[in-house]
C-alpha positions as CSV (number, residue, x, y, z in Angstrom):
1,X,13.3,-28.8,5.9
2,X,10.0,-29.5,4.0
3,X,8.2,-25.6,3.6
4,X,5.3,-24.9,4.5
5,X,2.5,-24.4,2.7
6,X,0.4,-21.2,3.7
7,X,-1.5,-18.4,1.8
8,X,-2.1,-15.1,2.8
9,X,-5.4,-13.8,4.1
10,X,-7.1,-11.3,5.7
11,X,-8.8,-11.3,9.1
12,X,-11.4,-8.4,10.3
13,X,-9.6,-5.4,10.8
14,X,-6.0,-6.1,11.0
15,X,-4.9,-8.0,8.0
16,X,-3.2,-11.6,9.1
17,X,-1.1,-12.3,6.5
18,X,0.0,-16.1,7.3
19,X,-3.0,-18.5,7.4
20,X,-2.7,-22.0,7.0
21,X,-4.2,-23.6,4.2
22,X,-3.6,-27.8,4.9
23,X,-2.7,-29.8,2.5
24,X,-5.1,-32.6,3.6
25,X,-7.6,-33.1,3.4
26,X,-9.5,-31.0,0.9
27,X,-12.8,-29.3,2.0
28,X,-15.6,-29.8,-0.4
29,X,-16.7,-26.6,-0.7
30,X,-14.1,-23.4,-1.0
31,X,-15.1,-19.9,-1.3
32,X,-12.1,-17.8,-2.2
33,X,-13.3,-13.9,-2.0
34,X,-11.5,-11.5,-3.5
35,X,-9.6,-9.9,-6.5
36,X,-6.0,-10.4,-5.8
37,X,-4.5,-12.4,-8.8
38,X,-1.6,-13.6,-6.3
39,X,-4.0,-14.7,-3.4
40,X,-6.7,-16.1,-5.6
41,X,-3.9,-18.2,-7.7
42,X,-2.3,-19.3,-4.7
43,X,-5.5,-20.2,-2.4
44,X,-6.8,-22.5,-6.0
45,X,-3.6,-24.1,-6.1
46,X,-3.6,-25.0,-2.2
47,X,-7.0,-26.7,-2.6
48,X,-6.2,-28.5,-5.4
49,X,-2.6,-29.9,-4.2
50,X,-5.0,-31.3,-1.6
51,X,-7.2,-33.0,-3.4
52,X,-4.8,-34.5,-5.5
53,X,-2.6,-35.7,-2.6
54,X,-5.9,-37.1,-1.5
55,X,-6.3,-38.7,-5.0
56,X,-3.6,-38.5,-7.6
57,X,-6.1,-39.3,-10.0
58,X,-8.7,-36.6,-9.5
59,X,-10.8,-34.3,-12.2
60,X,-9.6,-31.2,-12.5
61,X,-12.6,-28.9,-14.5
62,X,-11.1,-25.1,-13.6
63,X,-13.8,-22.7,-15.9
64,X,-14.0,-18.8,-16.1
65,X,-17.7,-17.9,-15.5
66,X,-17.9,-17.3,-19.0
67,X,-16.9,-20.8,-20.0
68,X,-18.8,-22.3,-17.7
69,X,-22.2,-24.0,-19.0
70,X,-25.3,-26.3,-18.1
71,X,-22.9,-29.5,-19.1
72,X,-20.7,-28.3,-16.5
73,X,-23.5,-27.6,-14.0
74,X,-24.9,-31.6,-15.0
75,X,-21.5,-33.0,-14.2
76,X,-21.1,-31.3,-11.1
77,X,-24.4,-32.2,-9.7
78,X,-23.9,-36.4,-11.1
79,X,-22.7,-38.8,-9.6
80,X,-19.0,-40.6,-10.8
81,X,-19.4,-43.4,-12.9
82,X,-15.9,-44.6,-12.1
83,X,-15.8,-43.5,-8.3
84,X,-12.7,-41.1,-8.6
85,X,-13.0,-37.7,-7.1
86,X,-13.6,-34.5,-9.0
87,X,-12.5,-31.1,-7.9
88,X,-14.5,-28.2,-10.1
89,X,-13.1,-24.3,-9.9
90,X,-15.3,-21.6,-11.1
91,X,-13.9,-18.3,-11.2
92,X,-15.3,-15.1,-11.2
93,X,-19.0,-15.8,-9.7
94,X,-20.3,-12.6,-9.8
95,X,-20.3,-12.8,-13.6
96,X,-22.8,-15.6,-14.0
97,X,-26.3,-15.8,-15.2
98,X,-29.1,-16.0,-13.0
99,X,-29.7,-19.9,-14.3
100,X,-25.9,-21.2,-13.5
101,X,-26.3,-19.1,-9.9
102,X,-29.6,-20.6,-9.0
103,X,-28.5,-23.8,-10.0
104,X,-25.1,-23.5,-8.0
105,X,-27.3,-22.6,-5.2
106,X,-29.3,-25.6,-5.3
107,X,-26.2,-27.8,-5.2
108,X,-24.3,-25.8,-2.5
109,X,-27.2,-27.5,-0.3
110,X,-26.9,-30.3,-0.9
111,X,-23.1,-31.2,-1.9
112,X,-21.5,-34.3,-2.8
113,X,-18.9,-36.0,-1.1
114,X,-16.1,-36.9,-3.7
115,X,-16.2,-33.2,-5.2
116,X,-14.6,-30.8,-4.4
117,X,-15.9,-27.3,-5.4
118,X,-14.3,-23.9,-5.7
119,X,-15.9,-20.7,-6.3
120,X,-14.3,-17.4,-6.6
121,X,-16.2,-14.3,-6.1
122,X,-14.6,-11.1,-6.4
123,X,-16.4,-10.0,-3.2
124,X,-18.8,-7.3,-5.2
125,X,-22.5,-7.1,-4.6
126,X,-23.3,-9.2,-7.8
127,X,-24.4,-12.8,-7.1
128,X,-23.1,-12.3,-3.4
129,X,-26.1,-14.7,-2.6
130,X,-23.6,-17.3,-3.9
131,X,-20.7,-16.3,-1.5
132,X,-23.6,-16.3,1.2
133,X,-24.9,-19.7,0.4
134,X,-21.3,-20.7,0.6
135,X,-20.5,-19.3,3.8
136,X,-23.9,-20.6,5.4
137,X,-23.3,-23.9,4.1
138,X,-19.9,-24.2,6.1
139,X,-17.6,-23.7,3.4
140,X,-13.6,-23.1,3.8
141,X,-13.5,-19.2,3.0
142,X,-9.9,-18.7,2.2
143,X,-9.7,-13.8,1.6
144,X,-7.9,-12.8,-1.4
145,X,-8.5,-8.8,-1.2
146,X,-6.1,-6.8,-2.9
147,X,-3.5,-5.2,-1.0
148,X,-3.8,-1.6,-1.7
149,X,-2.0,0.3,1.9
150,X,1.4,0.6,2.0
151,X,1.2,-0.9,5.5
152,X,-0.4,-4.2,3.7
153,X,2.6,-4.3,1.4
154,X,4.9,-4.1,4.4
155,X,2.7,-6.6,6.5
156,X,2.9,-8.8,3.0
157,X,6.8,-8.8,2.8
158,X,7.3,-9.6,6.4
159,X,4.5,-12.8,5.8
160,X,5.7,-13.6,2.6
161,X,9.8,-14.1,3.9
162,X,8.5,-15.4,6.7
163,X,6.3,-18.2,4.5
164,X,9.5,-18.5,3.3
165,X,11.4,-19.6,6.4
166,X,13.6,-16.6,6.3
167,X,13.2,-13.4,8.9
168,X,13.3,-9.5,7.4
169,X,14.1,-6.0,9.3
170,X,12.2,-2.9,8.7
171,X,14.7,-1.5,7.2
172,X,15.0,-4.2,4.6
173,X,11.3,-4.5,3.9
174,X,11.2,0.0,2.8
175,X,14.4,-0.6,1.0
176,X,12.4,-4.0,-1.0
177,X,9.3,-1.7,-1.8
178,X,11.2,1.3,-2.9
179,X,13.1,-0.8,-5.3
180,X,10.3,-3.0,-6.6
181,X,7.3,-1.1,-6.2
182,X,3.6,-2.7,-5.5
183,X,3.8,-5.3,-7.6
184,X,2.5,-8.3,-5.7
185,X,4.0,-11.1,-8.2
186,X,7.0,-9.5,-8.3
187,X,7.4,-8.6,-4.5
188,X,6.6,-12.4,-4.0
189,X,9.4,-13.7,-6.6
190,X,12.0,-11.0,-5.1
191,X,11.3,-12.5,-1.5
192,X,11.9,-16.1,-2.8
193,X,14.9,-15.6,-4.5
194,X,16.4,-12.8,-1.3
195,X,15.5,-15.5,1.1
196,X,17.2,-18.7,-1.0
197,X,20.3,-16.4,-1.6
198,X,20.2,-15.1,1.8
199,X,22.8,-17.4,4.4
200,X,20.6,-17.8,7.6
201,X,17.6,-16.6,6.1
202,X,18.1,-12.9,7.7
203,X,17.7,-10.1,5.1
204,X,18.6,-6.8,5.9
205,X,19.1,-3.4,3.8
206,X,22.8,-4.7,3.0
207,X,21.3,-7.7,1.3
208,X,18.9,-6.1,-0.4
209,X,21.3,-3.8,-2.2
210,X,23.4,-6.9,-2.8
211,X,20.6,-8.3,-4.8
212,X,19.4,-5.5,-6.6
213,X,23.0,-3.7,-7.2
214,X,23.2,-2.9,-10.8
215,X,19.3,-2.4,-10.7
216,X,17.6,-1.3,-7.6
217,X,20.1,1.2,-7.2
218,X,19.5,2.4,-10.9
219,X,15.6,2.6,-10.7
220,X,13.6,6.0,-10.6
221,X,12.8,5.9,-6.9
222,X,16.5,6.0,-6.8
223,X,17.0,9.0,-8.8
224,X,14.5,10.5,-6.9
225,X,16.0,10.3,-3.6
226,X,19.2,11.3,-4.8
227,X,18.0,14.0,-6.6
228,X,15.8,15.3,-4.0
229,X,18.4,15.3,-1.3
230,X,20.3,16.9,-3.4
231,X,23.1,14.9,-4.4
232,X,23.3,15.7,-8.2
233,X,26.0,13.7,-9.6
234,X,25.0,10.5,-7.8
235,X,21.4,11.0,-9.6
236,X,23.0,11.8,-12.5
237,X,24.5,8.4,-12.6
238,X,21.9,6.1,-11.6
239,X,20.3,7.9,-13.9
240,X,22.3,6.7,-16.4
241,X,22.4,3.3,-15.2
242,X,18.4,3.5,-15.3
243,X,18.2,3.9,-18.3
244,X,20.7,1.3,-19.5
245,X,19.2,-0.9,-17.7
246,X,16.0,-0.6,-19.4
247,X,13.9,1.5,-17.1
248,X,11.5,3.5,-19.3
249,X,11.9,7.1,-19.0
250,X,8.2,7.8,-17.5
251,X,8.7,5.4,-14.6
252,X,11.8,8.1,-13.6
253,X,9.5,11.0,-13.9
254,X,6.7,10.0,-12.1
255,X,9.2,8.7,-9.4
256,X,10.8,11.6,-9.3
257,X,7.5,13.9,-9.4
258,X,5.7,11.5,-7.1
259,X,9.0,12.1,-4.0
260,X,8.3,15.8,-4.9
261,X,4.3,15.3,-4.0
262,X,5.2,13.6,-1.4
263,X,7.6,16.4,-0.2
264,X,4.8,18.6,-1.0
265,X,2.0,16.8,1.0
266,X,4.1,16.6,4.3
267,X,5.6,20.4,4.1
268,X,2.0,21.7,3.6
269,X,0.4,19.5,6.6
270,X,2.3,21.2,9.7
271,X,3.7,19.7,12.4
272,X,3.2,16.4,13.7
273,X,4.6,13.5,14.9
274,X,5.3,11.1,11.8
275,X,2.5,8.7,13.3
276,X,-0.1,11.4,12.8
277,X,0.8,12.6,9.6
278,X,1.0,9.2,7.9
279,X,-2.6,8.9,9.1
280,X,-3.9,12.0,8.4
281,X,-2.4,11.7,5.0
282,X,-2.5,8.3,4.1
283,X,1.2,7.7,4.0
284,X,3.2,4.9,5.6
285,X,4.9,6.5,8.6
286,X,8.2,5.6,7.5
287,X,7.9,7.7,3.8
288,X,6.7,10.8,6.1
289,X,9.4,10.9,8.2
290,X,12.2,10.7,5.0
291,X,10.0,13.6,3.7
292,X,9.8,15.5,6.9
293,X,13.9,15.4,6.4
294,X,13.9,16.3,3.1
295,X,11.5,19.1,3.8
296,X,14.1,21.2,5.9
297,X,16.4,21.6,2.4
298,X,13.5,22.7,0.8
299,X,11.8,26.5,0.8
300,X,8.0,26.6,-0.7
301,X,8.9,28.4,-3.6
302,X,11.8,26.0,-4.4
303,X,9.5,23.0,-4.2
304,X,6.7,24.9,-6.6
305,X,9.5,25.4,-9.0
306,X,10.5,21.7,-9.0
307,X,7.0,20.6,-9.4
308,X,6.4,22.6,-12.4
309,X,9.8,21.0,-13.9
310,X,8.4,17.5,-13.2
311,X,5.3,17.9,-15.3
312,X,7.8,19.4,-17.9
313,X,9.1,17.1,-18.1
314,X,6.8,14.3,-17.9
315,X,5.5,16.0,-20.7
316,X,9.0,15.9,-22.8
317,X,9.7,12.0,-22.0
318,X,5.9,11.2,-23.0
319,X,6.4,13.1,-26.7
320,X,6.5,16.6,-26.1
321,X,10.9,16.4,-26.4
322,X,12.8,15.3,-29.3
323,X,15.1,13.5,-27.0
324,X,14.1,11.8,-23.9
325,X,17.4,11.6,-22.4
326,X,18.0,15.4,-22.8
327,X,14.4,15.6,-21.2
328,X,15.4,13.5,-18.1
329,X,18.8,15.0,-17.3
330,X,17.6,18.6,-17.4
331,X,14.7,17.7,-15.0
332,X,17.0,16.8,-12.5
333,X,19.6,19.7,-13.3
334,X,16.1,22.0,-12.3
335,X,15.1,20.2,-9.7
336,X,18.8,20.8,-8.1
337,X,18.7,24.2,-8.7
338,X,15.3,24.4,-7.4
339,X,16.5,23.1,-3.8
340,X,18.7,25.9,-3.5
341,X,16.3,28.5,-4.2
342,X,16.7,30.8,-1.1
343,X,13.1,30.8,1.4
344,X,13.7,35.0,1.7
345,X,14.1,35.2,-2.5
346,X,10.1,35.1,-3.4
347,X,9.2,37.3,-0.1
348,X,11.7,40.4,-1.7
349,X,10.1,39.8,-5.0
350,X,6.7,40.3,-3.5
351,X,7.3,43.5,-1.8
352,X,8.8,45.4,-5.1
């Protein structure tokens, strides 16, 4: 079955993450807003696919604000000499000179038909009269924000299998962020390759660890986890593996110190149901509630003691150690024995 073509957008409020871009025909003017690399690169390439299905043989002039110039600005406005169609991209808006904007503005009114024209404007207050002008003048307005809330990186995975034409459980979509990250590009190429892998299209954690075994398993959100629910020689191997698989030894201390935070943040808010918490502190509700089960293993002083060997070291794998390795092992050595410090052991000490 022929795929699709769609790229992801945001609407109001909620973000709706599957809107339709047609492949014919192509509007001729496009106003892509926003500062996603992913989205903007995607919503150009949709327009353009478009006008070339409507004309194989159209002009393609795709400028950066800084190379784009008064020649440009004259061809834009002139008429074809040979009759083909022309599609013209200008990226980056804001950026230009007051000349280019005013003279974009004057031709945004008054558009020709066989060109198509794309600008993309970061969506900041500079030259937002262009975006305006746009807008007014009935342009397609296609929102390429970046995705900054872990619930838009969730909503972006479930759009972005789905684009796909496969289906993903909750489940699978934590276990694909805690491996990969935030990463938009590489979030986008892990969904591809899970969903053409994937017999029926329907990922779930098991095939998600298939994929990444060797390497998802091995990365520092890994080791954190293991290490933080206290399984010491299962961190000590994907530790291990981590690092002979190439993950730099920062990434596993700021994973490691960033579950620790996290820990931290959720211990020191009180009760709540996980729905509150995440949005009183900004988490997704799903990381609160792992840290809420944590958090019972855990006495204050313990976690204090941890912290402190994090930014150890973070210090030691950053310079500070001869041997980064060393570093990295005898973090999570501390941080083990740190879980077991007793809740009653710092009260006693304060009383003497």
């Amino acid at each position: 079955m022929t795929r699709s073509r769609w790229c992801v957008a945001e609407q109001g409020r909620d973000r709706d993450m599957l809107t339709r871009v047609p492949a014919s025909p192509a509007p001729p003017l496009v106003l892509v807003s926003g500062d996603e690399d992913l989205l903007v690169g995607r919503a150009v390439r949709e327009v353009l696919d478009a006008a070339r299905a409507r004309d194989p043989e159209v002009e393609v002039v795709d400028r950066a604000a800084a190379e784009f110039t008064e020649a440009d600005m004259v061809d834009l406005g002139a008429t074809s000499m040979f009759g083909g169609g022309r599609a013209v991209v200008v990226r980056g808006v804001q950026d230009l000179g007051e000349e280019l904007r005013d003279a974009l503005l004057a031709y945004i009114s008054h558009p020709l038909d066989d060109v198509v024209l794309v600008l993309v404007h970061s969506g900041a207050v500079k030259n937002r009269k262009l975006a305006d002008a746009m807008k007014a003048a009935g342009a397609r307005v296609v929102p390429a924000a970046k995705i900054t809330k872990p619930r838009e990186r969730h909503d972006f995975v479930v759009a972005e299998v789905r684009r796909l034409g496969g289906r993903v459980s909750d489940g699978a979509v934590r276990a694909l962020l805690d491996a990969v990250g935030g990463d938009l590009r590489e979030l986008a190429a892990v969904c591809d390759q899970l969903v053409a892998d994937t017999e029926g299209g329907m990922l779930d954690e098991a095939a998600v660890a298939r994929f990444h075994r060797g390497r998802a398993e091995a990365t520092g959100f890994a080791v954190a986890d293991a290490i933080i629910g206290g399984d010491l020689p299962q961190a000590l191997t994907l530790l291990r593996q981590a690092v002979e698989g190439g993950t730099a030894a920062v990434l596993i201390t700021s994973a490691v110190a960033g579950g620790l935070r996290d820990l931290a943040r959720v211990s020191s808010a009180g009760p709540g149901t996980k729905w509150d918490l995440a949005r009183a502190l900004g988490m997704p509700d799903w990381k609160v509630e792992k840290a809420q089960r944590s958090a019972r293993a855990w006495s204050d002083p313990g976690l204090a003691l941890a912290l402190r060997a994090s930014a150890t070291a973070d210090a030691g794998v950053k310079g500070a150690s001869v041997d980064a390795g060393y570093a990295l092992e005898k973090l999570l050595r501390e941080v083990a024995a740190a879980r077991s410090f007793p809740r009653d052991r710092a009260h006693r000490g304060g009383r003497r």
